[in-house]
C-alpha positions, 0 to 999 in steps of 0.5 A: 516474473510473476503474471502481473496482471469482482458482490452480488449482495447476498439477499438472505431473505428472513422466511430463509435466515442465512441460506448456506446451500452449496451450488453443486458441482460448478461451485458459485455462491454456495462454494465449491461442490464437494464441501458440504455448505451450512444450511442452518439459519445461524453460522459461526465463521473462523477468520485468521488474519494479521492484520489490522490490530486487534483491536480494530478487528474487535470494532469491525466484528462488533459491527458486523455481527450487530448488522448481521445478528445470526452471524458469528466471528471467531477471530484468530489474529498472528504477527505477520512473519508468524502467519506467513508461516501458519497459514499455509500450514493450517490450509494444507491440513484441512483446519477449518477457516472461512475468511482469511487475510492474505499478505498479497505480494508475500503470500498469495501463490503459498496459499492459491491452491487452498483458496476459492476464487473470488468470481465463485463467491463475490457478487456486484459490490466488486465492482466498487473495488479499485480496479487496479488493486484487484488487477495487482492482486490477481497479477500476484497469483502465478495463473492471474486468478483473483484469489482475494480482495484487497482491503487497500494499498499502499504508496510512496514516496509522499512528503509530509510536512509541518503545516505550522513550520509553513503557516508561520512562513505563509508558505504554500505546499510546493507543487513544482521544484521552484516552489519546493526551492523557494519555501527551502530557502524561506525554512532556512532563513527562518529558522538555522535549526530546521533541517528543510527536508529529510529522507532515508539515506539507505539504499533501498529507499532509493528506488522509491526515490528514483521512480517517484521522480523519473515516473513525474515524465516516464510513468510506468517507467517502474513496471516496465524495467521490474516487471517487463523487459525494459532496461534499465540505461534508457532515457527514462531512468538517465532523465530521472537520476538526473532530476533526482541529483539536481534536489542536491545540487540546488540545495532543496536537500541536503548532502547530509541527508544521505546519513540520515538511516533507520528512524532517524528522518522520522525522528527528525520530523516528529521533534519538529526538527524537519520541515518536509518528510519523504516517506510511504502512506503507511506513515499516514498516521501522522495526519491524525492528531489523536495519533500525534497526541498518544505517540508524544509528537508534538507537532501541531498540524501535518499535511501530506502531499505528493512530491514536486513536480521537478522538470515537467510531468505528473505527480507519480507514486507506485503503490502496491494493493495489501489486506487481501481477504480470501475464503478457503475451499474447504469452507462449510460456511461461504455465504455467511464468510463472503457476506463478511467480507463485502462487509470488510471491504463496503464503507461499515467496515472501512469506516473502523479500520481505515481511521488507523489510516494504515491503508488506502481503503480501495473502496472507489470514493470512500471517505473517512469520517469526518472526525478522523481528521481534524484539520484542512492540512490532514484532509486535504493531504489524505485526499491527494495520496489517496488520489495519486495511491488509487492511480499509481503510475507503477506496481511497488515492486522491486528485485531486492537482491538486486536493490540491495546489491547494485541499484540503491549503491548505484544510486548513491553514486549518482548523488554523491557526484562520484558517477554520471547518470549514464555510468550509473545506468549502464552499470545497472544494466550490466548486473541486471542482464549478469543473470544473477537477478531473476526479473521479468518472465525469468523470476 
């Protein structure tokens, strides 16, 4: 298991223009000692990214160059398998980057070595990060350096829902399983045709489901089994398989949901054919009504909500920090890159990437422009999963050989009534102790 484990603004007088001057032998602002720092009063800085698309990047380095005139962006952009890939290639063969995005959970122990720590170039704006997405992302680090700083993170499981479906019923969003049960039974009655609630039937997003429920009354319950030494036949995840089946066996869902595979639950939803739609945040763009209008869904209104509290607890999502931006050690430019960054992550930088609403800006207290959302349903749901996200009861993270293999099955069982929560626990327990899923300080 991988270790899970802050800018001071860089005043560029004008008497000074951009001030790169290296730091000497002990690295700080200027950047590590051996590589010679710019010292003119303009930079061109190349930055390699994935994410996000080009042309949100195009907007966010209009922006910044026009706040920071001497300043240029050259930006390279690659899909994200392809940049797993190249960047550490590039890293390793001396290419010339100054800012780099990190894929934090899949890339940061392949590209640390050639990346300086954020302690040497940031100053006090990061303590305006979400302290637990720059925690989750020093922990991906295999010595727990911070390497990066996550532009957001992402969580599940949230439910959307079709705010018209309940306006027309006078239906309050569920925040109980009784609630949840009640505004059900009125979909139904209302309309045979509307599927009430519908979710991925594939193993994998079990887990999701599991740990959204089990974490409402065992919060960390997910850290504790993934990414310590918890097992997985404790009280906790019996509890929570349980809370999981009783969805079925009162009829908030559906049997037949657990057909549902690929796209078809979005599908579902987006005809107007779901009332209540179990995904990630990374669905978030939903509540836009531009995004709605030049995707063809047709749905009037969409709101987000945590899941329903079922049997006690707290609202519970695990969520995982994402969009990291590094500087390589081998910068020539690392004022005017980490001037970039403090950009990227500061609220005129945020303020044009985060309207794709991809990723929860972990910007403490960031808010979208107001024009970004345009009803209560949309304002109001990204505020609640932006809550819950920035205070995840767990990391999102998962052994998928394991998930793949026993536990999404597993699962399945429980739902399926062909395996009681204990057998299913135990048997989960039995292969994660088989030694054929590395875990905790084993992977």
């Amino acid at each position: 298991m991988k270790n899970r484990t802050t800018l001071t603004a860089l005043t560029l007088t004008a008497a000074m223009g951009i001030a790169l001057v290296g730091c000497g032998d002990s690295g700080g602002v200027g950047g590590p000692g051996e590589v010679e720092q710019n010292s003119g009063d303009k930079a061109t800085i190349t930055y390699w990214t994935w994410f996000p698309p080009q042309a949100t990047l195009d907007a966010a380095i209009e922006a910044f160059e026009k706040e920071n005139p001497n300043i240029t962006v050259k930006l390279r952009t690659f899909e994200a398998a392809d940049y797993q890939k190249q960047l550490p290639l590039a890293l390793s063969g001396g290419e010339e980057i100054d800012v780099v995005g990190v894929q934090v959970s899949a890339m940061t122990d392949s590209v640390k070595d050639y990346l300086t720590p954020v302690d040497e170039w940031a100053g006090d704006w990061l303590g305006g990060v979400n302290e637990t997405m720059v925690e989750q992302t020093a922990g991906m680090a295999s010595d727990g350096e911070l390497y990066s700083v996550p532009m957001g993170s992402i969580g599940s499981p949230l439910m959307y829902y079709n705010a018209e479906i309940l306006d027309s019923l006078g239906l309050d969003v569920p925040t109980t399983g009784a609630e949840w049960k009640a505004a059900v039974d009125a979909i139904a009655a209302a309309d045979p045709g509307v599927t009430p609630v519908v979710f991925s039937g594939e193993p994998y997003w079990q887990e999701e489901m599991l740990f959204g429920i089990a974490e409402q009354k065992s919060p960390g319950l997910s850290d504790d089994i993934i990414g310590g030494e918890g097992a997985w036949d404790q009280q906790g995840v019996i509890d929570g398989l349980n809370a999981y089946k009783s969805l079925f066996d009162q009829g908030i869902v559906g049997a037949d949901v657990l057909s549902l595979l690929g796209s078809r639950p979005s599908e579902l939803f987006a005809a107007g054919d779901a009332a209540f739609y179990i995904d990630g945040s990374w669905q978030n763009s939903l509540l836009s009504e531009t995004f709605r209008a030049d995707n063809g869904i047709d749905l009037a209104d969409v709101g987000v909500a945590p899941l329903p509290v079922l049997d006690g607890g707290k609202p519970a999502v695990r969520a995982l920090a994402e969009g990291g931006l590094g500087i390589p050690s081998s910068s020539k430019n690392v004022e005017a890159a980490a001037k970039f960054v403090e950009f990227m992550l500061g609220a005129g930088g945020a303020d044009v990437w985060a309207k794709d609403l991809v990723l929860v800006p972990s910007l403490t207290g960031y808010e979208l422009p107001d024009t970004v959302l345009t009803s209560d349903a949309a304002r109001d749901g990204f505020a609640a999963a932006t809550e819950v996200i920035s205070a995840p009861t767990s990391q999102r993270d998962s052994q998928q050989d394991f998930l793949n293999q026993v536990e999404g099955n597993a699962i399945l069982d429980v739902l399926r009534g062909t395996a009681t929560a204990e057998d299913a626990a135990a048997r989960m327990q039995s292969e994660w102790e088989s030694g054929r899923y590395p875990h905790g300080t084993d992977k």
